[in-house]
C-alpha positions, 0 to 999 in steps of 0.5 A: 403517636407523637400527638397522642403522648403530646396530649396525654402529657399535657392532661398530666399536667394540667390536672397536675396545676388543678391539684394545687392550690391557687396561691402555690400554682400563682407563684409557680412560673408557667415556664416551670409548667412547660419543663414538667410538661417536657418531662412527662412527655419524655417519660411517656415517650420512653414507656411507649418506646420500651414497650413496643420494643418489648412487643416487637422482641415477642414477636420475633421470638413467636415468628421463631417458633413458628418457622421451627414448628413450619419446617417441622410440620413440612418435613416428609413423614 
């Protein structure tokens, strides 16, 4: 997953120096295009991280549910 934010950050970035205009990207030092490219790829990392912590809380919630409605639906009638 760490490639795919990778990459994803790395498309930001360039379409990001596409946008400029060339004199403004020429005096723009290519460090300073690997810190935006840290940055982004720390901001897409945590959406990524918060999301799949929110999923995992839904499922654990699902898998509640589920146990009360087995134990329900086992009991003798």
């Amino acid at each position: 997953m760490r490639t795919q934010i990778r990459k994803r950050a790395e498309g930001v970035v360039q379409r990001f120096e596409e946008m400029l205009p060339d004199e403004v990207a020429q005096t723009i030092d290519r460090e300073h295009f690997d810190e935006l490219l840290l940055l982004v790829e720390a901001a897409i990392g945590d959406v990524y991280a918060t999301t799949m912590h929110d999923v995992a809380k839904r499922l654990e919630t699902l898998a509640h549910e589920f146990r009360q409605e087995e134990r329900i639906l086992s009991e003798e009638l």
